[in-house]
BALOBA-1460 file (C-alpha; in Angstrom, 3 decimals):
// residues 304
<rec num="1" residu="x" x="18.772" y="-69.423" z="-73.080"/>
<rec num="2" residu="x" x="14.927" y="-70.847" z="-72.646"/>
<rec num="3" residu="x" x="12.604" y="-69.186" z="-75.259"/>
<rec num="4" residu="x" x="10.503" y="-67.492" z="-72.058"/>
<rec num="5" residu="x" x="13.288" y="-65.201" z="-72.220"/>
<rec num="6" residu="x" x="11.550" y="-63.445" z="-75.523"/>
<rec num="7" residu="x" x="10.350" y="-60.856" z="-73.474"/>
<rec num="8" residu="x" x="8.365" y="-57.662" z="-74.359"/>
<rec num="9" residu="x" x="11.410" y="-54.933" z="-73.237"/>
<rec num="10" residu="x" x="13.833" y="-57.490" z="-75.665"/>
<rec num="11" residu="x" x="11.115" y="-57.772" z="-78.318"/>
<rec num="12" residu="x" x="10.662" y="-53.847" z="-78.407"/>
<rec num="13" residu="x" x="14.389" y="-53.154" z="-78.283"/>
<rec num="14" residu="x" x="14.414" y="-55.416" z="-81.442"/>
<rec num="15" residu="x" x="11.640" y="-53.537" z="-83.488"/>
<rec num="16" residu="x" x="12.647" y="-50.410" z="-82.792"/>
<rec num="17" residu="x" x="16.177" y="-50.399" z="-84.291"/>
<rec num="18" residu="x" x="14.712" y="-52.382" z="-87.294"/>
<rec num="19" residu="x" x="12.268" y="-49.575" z="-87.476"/>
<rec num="20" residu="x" x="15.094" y="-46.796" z="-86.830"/>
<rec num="21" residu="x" x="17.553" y="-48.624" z="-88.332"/>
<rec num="22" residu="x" x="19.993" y="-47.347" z="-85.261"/>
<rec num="23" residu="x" x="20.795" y="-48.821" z="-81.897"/>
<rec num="24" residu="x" x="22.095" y="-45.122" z="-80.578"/>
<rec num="25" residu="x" x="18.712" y="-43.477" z="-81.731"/>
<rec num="26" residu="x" x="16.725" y="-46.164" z="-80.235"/>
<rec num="27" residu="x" x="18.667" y="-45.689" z="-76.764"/>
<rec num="28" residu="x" x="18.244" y="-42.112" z="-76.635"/>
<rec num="29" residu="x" x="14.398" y="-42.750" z="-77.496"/>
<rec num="30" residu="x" x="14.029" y="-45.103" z="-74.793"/>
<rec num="31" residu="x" x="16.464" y="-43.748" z="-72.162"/>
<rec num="32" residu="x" x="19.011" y="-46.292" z="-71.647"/>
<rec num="33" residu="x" x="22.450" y="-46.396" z="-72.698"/>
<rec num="34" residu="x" x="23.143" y="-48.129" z="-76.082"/>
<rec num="35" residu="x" x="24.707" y="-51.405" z="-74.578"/>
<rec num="36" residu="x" x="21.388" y="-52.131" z="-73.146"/>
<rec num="37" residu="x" x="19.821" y="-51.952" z="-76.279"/>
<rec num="38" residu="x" x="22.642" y="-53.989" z="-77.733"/>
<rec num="39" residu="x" x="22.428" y="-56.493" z="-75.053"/>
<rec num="40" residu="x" x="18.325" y="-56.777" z="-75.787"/>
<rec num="41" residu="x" x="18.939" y="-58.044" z="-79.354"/>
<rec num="42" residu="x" x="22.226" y="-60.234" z="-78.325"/>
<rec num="43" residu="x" x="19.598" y="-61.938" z="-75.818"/>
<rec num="44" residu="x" x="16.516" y="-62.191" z="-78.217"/>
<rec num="45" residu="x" x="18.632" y="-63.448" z="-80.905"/>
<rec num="46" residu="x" x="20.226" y="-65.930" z="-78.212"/>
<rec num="47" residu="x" x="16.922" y="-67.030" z="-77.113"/>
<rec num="48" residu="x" x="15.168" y="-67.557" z="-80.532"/>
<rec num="49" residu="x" x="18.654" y="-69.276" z="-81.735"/>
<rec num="50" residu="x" x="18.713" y="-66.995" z="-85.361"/>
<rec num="51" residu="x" x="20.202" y="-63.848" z="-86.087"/>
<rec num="52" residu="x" x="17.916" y="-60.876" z="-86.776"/>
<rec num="53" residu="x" x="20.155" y="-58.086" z="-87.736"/>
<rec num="54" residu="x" x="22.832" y="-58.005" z="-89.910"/>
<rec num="55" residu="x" x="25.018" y="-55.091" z="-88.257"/>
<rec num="56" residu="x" x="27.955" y="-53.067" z="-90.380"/>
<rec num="57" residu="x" x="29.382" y="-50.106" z="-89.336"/>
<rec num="58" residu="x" x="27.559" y="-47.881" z="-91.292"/>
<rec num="59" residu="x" x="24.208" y="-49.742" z="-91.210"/>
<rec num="60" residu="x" x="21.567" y="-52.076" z="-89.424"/>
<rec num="61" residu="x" x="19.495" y="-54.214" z="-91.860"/>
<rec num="62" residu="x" x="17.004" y="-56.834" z="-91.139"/>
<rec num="63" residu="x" x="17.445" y="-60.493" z="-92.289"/>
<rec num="64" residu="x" x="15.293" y="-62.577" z="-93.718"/>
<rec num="65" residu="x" x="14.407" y="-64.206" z="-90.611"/>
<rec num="66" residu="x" x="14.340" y="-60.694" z="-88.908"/>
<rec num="67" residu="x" x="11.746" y="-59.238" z="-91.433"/>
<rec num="68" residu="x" x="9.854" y="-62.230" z="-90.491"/>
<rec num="69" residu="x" x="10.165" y="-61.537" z="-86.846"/>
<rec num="70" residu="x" x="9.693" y="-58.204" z="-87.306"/>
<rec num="71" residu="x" x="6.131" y="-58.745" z="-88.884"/>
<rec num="72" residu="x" x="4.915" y="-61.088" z="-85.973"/>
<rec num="73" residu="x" x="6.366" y="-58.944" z="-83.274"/>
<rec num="74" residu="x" x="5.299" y="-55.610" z="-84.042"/>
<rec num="75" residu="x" x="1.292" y="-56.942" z="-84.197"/>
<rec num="76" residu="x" x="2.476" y="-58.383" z="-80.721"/>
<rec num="77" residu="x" x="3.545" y="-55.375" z="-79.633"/>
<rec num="78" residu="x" x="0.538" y="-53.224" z="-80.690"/>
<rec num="79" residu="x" x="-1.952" y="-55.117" z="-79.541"/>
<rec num="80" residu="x" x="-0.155" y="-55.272" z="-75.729"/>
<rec num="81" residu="x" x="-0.136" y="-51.014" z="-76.645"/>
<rec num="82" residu="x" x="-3.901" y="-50.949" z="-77.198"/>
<rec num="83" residu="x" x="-4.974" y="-53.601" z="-75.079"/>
<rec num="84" residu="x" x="-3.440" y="-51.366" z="-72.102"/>
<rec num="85" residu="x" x="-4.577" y="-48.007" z="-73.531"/>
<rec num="86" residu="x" x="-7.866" y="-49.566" z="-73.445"/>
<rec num="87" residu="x" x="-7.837" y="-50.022" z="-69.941"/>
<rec num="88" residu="x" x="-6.410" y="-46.889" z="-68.619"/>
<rec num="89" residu="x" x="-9.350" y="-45.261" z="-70.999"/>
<rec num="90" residu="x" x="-11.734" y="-47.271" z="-69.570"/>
<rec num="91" residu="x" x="-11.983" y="-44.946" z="-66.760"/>
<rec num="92" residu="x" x="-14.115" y="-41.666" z="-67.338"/>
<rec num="93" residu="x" x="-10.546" y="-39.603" z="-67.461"/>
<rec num="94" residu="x" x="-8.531" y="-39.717" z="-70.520"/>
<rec num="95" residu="x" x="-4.776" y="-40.225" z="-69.733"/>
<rec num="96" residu="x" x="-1.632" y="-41.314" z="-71.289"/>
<rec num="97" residu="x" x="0.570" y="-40.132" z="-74.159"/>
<rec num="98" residu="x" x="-0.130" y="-38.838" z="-77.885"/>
<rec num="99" residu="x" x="2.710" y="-38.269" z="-80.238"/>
<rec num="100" residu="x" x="1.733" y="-36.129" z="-82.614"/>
<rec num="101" residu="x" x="3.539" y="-34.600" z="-86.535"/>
<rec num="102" residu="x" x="2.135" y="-31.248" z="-88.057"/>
<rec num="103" residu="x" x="3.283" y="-28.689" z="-90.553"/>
<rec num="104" residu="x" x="4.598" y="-26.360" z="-88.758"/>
<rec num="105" residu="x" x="3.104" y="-22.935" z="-89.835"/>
<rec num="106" residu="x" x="0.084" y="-24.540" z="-88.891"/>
<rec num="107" residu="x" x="0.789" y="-26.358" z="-85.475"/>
<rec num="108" residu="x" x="2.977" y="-23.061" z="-84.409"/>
<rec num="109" residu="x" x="-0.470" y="-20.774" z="-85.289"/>
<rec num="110" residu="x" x="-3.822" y="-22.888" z="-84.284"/>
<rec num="111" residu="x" x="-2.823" y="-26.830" z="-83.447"/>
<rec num="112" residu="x" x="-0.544" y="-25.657" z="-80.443"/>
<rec num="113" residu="x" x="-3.411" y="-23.593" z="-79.125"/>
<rec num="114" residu="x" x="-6.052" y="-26.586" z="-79.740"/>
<rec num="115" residu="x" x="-3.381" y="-28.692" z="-77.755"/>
<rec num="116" residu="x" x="-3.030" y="-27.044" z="-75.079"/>
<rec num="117" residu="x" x="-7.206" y="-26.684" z="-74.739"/>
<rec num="118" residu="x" x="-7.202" y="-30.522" z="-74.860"/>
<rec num="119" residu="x" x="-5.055" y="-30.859" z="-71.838"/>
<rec num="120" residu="x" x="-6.610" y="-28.177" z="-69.990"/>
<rec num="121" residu="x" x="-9.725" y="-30.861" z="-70.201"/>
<rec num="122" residu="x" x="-7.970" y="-33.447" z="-69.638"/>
<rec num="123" residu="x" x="-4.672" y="-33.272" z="-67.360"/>
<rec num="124" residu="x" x="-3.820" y="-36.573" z="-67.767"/>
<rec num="125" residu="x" x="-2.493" y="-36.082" z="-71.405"/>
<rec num="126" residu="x" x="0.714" y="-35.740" z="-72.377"/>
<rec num="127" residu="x" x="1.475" y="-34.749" z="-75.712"/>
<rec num="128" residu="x" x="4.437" y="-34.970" z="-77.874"/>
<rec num="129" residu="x" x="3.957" y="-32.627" z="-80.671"/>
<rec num="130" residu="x" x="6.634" y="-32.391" z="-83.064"/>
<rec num="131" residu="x" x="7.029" y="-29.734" z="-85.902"/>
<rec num="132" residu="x" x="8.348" y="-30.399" z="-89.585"/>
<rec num="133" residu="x" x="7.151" y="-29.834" z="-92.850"/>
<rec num="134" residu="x" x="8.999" y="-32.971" z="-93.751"/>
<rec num="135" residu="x" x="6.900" y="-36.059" z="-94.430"/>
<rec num="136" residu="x" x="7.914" y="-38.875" z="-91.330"/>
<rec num="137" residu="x" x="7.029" y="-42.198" z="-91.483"/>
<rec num="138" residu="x" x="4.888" y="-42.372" z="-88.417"/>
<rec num="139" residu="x" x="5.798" y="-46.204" z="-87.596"/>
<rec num="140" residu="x" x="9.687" y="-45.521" z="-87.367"/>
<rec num="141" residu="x" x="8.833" y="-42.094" z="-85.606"/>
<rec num="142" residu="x" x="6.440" y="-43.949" z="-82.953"/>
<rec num="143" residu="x" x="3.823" y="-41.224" z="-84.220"/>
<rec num="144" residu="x" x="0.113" y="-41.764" z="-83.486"/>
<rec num="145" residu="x" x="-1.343" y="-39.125" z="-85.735"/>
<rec num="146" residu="x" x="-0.163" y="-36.446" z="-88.647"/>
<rec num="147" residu="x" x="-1.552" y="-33.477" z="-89.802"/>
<rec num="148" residu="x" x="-0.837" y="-33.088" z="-93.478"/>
<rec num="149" residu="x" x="-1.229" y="-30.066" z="-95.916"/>
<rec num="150" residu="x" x="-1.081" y="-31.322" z="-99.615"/>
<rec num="151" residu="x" x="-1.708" y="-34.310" z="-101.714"/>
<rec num="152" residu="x" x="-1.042" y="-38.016" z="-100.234"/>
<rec num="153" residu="x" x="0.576" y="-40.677" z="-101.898"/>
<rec num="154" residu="x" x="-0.737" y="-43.915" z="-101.422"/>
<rec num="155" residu="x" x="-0.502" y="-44.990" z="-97.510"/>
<rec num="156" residu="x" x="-1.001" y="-47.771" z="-95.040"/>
<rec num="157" residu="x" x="-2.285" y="-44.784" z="-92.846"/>
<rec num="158" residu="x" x="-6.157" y="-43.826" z="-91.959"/>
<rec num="159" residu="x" x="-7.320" y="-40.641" z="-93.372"/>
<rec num="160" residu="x" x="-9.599" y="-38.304" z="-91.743"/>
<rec num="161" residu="x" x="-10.213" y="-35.495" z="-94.716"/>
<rec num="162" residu="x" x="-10.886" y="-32.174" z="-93.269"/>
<rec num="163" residu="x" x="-11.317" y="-30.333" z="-96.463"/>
<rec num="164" residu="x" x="-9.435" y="-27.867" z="-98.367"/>
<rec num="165" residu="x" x="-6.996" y="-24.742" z="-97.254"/>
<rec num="166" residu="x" x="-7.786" y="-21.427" z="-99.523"/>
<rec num="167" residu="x" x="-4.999" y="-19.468" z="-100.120"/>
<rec num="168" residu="x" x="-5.264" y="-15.602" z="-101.666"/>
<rec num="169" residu="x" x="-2.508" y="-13.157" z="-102.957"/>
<rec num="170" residu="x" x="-1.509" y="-10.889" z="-100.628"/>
<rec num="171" residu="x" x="0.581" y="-8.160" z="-99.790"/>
<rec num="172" residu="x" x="1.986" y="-5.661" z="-97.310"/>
<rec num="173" residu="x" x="0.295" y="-2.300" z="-97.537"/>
<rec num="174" residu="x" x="3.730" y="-0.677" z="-97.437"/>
<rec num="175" residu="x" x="4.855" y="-2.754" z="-100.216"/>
<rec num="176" residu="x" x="1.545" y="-2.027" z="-102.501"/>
<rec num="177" residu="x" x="2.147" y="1.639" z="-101.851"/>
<rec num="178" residu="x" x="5.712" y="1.940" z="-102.732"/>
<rec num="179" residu="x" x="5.316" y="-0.399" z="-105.922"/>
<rec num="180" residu="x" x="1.379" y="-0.217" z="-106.929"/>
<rec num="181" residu="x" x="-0.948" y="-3.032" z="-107.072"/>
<rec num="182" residu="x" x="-1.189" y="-5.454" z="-109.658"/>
<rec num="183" residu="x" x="-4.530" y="-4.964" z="-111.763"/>
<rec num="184" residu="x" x="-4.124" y="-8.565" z="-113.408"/>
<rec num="185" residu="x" x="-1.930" y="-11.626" z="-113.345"/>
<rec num="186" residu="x" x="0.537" y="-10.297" z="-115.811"/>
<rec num="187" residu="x" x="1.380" y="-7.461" z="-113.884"/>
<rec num="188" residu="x" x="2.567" y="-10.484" z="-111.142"/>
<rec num="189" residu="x" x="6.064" y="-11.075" z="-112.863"/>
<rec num="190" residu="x" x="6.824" y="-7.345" z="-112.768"/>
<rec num="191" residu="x" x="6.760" y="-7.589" z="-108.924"/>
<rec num="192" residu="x" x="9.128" y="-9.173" z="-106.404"/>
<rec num="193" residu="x" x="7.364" y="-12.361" z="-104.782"/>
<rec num="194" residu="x" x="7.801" y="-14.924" z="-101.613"/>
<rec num="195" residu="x" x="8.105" y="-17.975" z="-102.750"/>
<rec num="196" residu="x" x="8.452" y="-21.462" z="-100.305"/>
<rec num="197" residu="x" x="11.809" y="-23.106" z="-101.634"/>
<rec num="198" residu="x" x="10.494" y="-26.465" z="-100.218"/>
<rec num="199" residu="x" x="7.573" y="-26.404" z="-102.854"/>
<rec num="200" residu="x" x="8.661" y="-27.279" z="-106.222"/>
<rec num="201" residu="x" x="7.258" y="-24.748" z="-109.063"/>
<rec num="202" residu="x" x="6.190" y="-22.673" z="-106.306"/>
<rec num="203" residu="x" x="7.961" y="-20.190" z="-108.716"/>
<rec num="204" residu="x" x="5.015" y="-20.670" z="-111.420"/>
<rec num="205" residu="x" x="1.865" y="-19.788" z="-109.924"/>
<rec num="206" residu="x" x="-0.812" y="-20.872" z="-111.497"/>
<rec num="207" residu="x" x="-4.520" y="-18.696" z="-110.302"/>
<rec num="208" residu="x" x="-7.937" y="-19.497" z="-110.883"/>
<rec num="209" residu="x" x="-10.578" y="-16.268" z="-111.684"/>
<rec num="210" residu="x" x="-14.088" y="-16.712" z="-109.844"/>
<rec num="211" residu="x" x="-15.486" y="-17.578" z="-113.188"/>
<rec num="212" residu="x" x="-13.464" y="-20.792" z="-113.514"/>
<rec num="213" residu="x" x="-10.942" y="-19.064" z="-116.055"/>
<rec num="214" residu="x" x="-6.928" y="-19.756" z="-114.870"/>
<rec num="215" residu="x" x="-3.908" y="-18.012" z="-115.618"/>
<rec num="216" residu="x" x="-0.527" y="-19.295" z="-114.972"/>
<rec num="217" residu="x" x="2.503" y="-16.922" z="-114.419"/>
<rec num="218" residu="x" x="6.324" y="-17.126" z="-114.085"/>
<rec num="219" residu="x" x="7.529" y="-15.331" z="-110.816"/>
<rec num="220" residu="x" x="10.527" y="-12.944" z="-109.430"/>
<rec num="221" residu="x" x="11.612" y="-14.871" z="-106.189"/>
<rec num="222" residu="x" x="14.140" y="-12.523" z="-104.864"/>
<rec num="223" residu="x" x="13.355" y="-13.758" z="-101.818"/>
<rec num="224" residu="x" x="13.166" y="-18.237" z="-101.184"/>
<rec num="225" residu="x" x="11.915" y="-19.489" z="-97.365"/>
<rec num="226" residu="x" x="11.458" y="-22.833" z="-96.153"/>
<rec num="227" residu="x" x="9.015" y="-22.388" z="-93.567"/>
<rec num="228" residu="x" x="5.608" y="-20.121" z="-93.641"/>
<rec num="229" residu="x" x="5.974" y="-18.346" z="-90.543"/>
<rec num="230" residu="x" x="9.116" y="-17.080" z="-92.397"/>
<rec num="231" residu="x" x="7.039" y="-16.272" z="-95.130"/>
<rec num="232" residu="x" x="4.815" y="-14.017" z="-92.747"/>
<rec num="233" residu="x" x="7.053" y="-12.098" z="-91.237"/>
<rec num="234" residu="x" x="8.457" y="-11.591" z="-94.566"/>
<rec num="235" residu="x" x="5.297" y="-10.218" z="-95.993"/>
<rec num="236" residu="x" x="5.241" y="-7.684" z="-92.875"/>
<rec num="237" residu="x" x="8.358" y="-6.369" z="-93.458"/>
<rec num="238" residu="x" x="7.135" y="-5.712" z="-97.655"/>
<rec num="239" residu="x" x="9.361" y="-8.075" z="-99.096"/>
<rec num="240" residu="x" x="6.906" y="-8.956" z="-101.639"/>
<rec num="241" residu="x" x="3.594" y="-10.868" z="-102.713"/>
<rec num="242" residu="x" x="3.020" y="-13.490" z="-101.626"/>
<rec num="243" residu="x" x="0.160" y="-16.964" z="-102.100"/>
<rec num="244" residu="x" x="-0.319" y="-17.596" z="-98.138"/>
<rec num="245" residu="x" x="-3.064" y="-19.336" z="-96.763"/>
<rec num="246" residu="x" x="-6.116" y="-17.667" z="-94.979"/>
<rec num="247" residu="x" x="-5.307" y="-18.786" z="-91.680"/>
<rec num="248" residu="x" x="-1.618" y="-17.766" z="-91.885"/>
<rec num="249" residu="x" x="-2.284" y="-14.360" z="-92.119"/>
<rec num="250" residu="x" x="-6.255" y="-13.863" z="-91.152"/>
<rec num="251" residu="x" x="-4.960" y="-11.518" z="-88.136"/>
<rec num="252" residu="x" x="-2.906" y="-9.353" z="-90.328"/>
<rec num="253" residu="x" x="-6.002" y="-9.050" z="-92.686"/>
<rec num="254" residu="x" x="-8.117" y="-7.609" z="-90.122"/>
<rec num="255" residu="x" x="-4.922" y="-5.264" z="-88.718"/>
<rec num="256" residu="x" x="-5.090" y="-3.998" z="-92.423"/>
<rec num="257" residu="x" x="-0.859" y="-4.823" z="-92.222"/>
<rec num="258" residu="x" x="-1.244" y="-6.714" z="-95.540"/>
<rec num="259" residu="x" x="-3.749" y="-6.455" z="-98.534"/>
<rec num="260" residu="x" x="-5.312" y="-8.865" z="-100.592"/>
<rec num="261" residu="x" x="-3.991" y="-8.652" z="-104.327"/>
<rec num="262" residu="x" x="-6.143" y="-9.367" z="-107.415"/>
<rec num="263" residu="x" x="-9.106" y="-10.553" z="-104.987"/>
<rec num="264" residu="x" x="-10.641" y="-11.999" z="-108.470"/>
<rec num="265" residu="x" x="-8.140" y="-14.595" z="-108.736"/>
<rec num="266" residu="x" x="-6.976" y="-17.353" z="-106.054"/>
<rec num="267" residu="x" x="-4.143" y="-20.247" z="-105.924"/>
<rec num="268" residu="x" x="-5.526" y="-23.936" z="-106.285"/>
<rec num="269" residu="x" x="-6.502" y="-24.632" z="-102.762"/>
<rec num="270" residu="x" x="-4.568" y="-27.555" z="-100.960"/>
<rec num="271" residu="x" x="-6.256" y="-30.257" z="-99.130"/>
<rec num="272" residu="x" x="-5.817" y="-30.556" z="-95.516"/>
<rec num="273" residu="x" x="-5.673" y="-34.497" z="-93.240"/>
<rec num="274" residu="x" x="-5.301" y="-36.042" z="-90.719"/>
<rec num="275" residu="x" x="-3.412" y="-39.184" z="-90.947"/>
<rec num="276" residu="x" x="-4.028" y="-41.990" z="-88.135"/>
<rec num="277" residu="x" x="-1.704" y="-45.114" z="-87.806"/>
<rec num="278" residu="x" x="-3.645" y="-47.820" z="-87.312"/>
<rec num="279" residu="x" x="-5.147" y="-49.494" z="-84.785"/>
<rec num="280" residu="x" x="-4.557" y="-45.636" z="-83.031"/>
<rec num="281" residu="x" x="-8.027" y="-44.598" z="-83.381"/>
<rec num="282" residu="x" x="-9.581" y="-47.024" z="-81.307"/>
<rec num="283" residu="x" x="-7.584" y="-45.852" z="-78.641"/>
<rec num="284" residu="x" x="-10.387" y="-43.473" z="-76.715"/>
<rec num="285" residu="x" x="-7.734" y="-40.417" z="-76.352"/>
<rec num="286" residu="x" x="-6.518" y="-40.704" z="-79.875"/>
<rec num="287" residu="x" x="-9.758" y="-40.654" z="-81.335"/>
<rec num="288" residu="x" x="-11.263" y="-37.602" z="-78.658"/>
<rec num="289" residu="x" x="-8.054" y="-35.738" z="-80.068"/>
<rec num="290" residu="x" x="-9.012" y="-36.208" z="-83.255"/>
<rec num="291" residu="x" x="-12.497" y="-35.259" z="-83.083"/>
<rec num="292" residu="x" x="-11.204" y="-32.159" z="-81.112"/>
<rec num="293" residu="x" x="-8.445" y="-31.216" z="-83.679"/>
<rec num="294" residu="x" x="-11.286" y="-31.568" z="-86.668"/>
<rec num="295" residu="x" x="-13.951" y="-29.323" z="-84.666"/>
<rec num="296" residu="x" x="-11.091" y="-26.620" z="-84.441"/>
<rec num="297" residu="x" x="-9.866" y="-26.750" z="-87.974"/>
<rec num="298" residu="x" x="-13.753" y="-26.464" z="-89.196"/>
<rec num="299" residu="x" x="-13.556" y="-23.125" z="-87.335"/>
<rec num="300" residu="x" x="-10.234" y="-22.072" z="-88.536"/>
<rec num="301" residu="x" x="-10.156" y="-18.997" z="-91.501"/>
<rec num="302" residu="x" x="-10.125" y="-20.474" z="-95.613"/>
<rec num="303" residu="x" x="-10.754" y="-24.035" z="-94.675"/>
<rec num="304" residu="x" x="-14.084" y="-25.385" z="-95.983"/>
């Protein structure tokens, strides 16, 4: 086989299961039945003359000569992805595809809404939103940009900080009638609580009073969610107190559904990003998204 058979379909066939580590995954992603991705690699491998993957039957792993393949053609491959995203942008209508990861309390409540604003300005847009509070790795998941509650460890990825998410102590008004409201953060451990089971020592809650004086208390989790809209819903039905965030439950504020509780004292709040793969955000409709999705979390309840 002449090397002109390296060909871009072959080449991305090849980086994808290195990146996926899965020739079935990497069919379904692309739409084609897994022999065609199998044939891809037989016919890059054949046409560079070295073997790329080592294959077993319970894993794919690159080899040596793979990782170095992999380097070269993924930089390939990205730069034919922008240099044609930069010509359909050219044109005064965005168009074309954005993948995009958020927390999912937060993409269910606001992002979904900014979303679909984005495409009503621009029909050509499709987006791929998916919903996990599960940190991805946006290469392997083909992501173009993340939104993140929470700290970041150190990342290859841009970072577009949007500031910080408050959170308060709040309550359902039935539940503060039937079992009294706390008057300080001792009284906290007397009361049943909401806590997130996916955030570790979210069963020690440590508050901070308006004068810069914290207190740190030990909490009765009767009830452990993984996922805040669970935790709302729980707080309507007076399952407890619970630390949400301001924009989680701004609408049942203003019902008067649920109370704040000890209004002097607040959680730590927890920053809030946007994280960019690069090269993404010269792409014109990555970057207008971007700019769109920061305008609407400056408006957005508790983040400043």
């Amino acid at each position: 086989m002449d090397k002109s058979d390296v060909t871009l379909e072959r080449m991305r066939s090849f980086v994808r299961v290195a990146e996926r580590g899965s020739f079935s995954a990497v069919a379904r992603e692309q739409g084609v039945g897994q022999s065609t991705v199998t044939r891809h690699l037989a016919e890059l491998e054949s046409a560079l003359g070295v073997t790329l993957l080592s294959r077993t039957t319970r894993r794919v792993a690159l080899t040596a000569e793979g990782a170095l393949y992999h380097q070269h053609a993924s930089a390939i491959l990205r730069l034919v992805a922008e240099a044609r995203d930069d010509v359909r942008d050219a044109s005064h209508h965005l168009s074309g595809g954005i993948r995009i990861s958020c927390t999912a309390a937060l993409g269910v409540r606001h992002v979904t809404k900014a979303l679909f604003a984005f495409q009503d300005r621009h029909p050509g847009i499709v987006i791929d939103l998916g919903l996990s509070d599960q940190r991805i790795d946006l290469v392997r998941d083909a992501v173009d940009i993340a939104i993140r509650l929470g700290p970041l460890a150190d990342s290859t990825m841009q970072r577009k900080a949007i500031g910080n998410s408050h959170r308060i102590l709040v309550a359902s008004r039935a539940y503060l009638e039937a079992h009294g409201h706390p008057q300080a953060p001792d009284d906290l451990p007397r009361h049943r609580a909401i806590l997130m089971s996916n955030i570790m020592g979210s069963e020690t809650l440590t508050l901070r009073r308006s004068d810069g004086q914290t207190a740190t208390v030990s909490l009765d989790g009767r009830l452990l969610v993984d996922h805040g809209l669970a935790a709302r819903e729980a707080l309507m039905e007076g399952r407890g107190i619970a630390s949400a965030h301001v924009w989680l439950i701004d609408d049942l504020l203003a019902s008067g559904e649920v109370e704040q509780v000890l209004p002097d004292y607040a959680p730590e709040p927890v920053p809030l990003s946007i994280l960019i793969v690069p090269g993404r955000a010269r792409i014109r409709r990555v970057r207008s998204l971007i700019d769109a999705l920061a305008t609407t979390f400056s408006t957005l309840p508790g983040i400043r």
